[in-house]
C-alpha positions in Angstrom: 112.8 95.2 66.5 112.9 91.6 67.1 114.8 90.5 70.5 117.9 88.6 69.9 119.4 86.2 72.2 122.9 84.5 72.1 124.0 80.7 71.5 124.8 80.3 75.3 121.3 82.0 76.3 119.7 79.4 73.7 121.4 76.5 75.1 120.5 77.5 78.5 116.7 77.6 77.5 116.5 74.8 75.9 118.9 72.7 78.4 121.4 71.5 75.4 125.3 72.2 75.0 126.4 74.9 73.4 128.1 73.3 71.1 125.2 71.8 69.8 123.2 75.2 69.1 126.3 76.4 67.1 126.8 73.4 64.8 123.2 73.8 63.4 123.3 77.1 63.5 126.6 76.7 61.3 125.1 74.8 58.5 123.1 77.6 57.3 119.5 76.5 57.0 117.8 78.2 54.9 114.9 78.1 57.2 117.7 79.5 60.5 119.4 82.6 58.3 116.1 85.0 58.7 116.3 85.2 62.8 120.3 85.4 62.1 122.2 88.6 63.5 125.9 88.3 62.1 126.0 92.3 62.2 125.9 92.1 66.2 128.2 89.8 68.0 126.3 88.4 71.3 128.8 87.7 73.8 132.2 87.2 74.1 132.9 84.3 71.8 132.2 86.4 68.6 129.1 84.0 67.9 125.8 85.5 66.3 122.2 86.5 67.9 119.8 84.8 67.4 116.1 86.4 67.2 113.7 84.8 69.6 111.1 84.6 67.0 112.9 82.1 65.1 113.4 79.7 68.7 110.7 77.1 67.9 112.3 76.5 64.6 115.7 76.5 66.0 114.6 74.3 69.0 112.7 72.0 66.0 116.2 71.9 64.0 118.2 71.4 67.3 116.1 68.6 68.5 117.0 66.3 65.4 120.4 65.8 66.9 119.1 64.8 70.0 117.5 61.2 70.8 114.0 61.2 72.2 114.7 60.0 75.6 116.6 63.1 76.2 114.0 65.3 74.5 111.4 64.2 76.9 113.5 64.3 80.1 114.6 67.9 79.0 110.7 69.0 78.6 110.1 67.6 81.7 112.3 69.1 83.9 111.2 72.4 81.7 107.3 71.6 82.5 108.6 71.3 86.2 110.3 74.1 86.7 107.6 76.3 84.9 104.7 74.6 87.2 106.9 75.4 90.0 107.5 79.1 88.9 103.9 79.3 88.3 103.2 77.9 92.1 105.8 81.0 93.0 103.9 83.6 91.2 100.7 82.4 92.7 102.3 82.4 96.2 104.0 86.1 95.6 100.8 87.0 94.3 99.1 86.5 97.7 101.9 88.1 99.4 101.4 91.1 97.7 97.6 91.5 98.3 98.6 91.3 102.3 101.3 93.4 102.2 98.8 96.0 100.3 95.8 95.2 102.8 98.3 95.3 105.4 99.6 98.6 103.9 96.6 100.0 103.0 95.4 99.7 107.1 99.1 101.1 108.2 98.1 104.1 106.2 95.3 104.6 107.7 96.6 104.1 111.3 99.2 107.2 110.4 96.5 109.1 108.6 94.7 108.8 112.1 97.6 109.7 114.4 98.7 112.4 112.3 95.3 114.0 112.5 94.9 113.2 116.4 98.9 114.7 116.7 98.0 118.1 114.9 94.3 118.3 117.2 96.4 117.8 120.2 98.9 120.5 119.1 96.1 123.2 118.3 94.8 122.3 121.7 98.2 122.8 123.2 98.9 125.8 121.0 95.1 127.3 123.3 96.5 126.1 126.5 99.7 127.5 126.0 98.0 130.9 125.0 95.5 130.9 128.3 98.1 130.2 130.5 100.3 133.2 129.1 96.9 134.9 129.3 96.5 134.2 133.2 99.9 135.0 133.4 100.1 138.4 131.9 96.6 138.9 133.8 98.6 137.8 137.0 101.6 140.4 136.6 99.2 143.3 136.0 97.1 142.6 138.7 100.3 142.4 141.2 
């Protein structure tokens, strides 16, 4: 099943008012009703989904009501922002792979200690028992 977005999620994508989005969705291209949800209201406002498959079209149809200038400053700031995102990814990406290196050597510090800690209890468990040993040894010998 197709994912279906709302008019205010649209406009927010594609960085136009609302109002815009609705009017051509309101004139009932033929080439629109497909990706059209009337069945399920999107948000509050009553207005239809949209599927996301039908976007570029959409975006294509939108885009005649808008003059070029516009068009290009919006894909710009959109070509920004996903460079920026991209630089983000790359940045959290590198994050990640020291956090897991740094994880991964954490691990084996408490792997270490945890093996020392139970060594140095069965050692202290033996002292324990010689010394209750020597003890009992000590009382019978008295």
């Amino acid at each position: 099943m197709p994912k279906k977005i709302s008019v205010s999620e649209i406009a927010s994508y594609i960085g136009v008012a609302e109002v815009v989005v609705q009017s051509v969705i309101n004139r009932q291209d033929v080439d629109l009703i497909p990706y059209l949800d009337e069945s399920t209201q999107s948000d509050e406002t009553g207005l239809p989904s949209f599927s996301i498959e039908g976007l570029p079209l959409l975006v294509t149809k939108v885009s005649y009501n808008i003059p070029t200038a516009d068009i290009i400053d919006n894909l710009s700031q959109k070509v920004q922002h996903l460079v920026l995102q991209q630089e983000e990814i790359e940045n959290l990406k590198k994050t990640n792979d020291q956090l897991a290196t740094s994880n991964e050597q954490l691990q084996g510090l408490i792997n270490s200690l945890t093996t020392e800690s139970e060594e140095l209890q069965v050692k202290l468990d033996e002292a324990e028992s010689n010394v209750n040993w020597r003890n009992l040894f000590r009382r019978g010998k008295s």
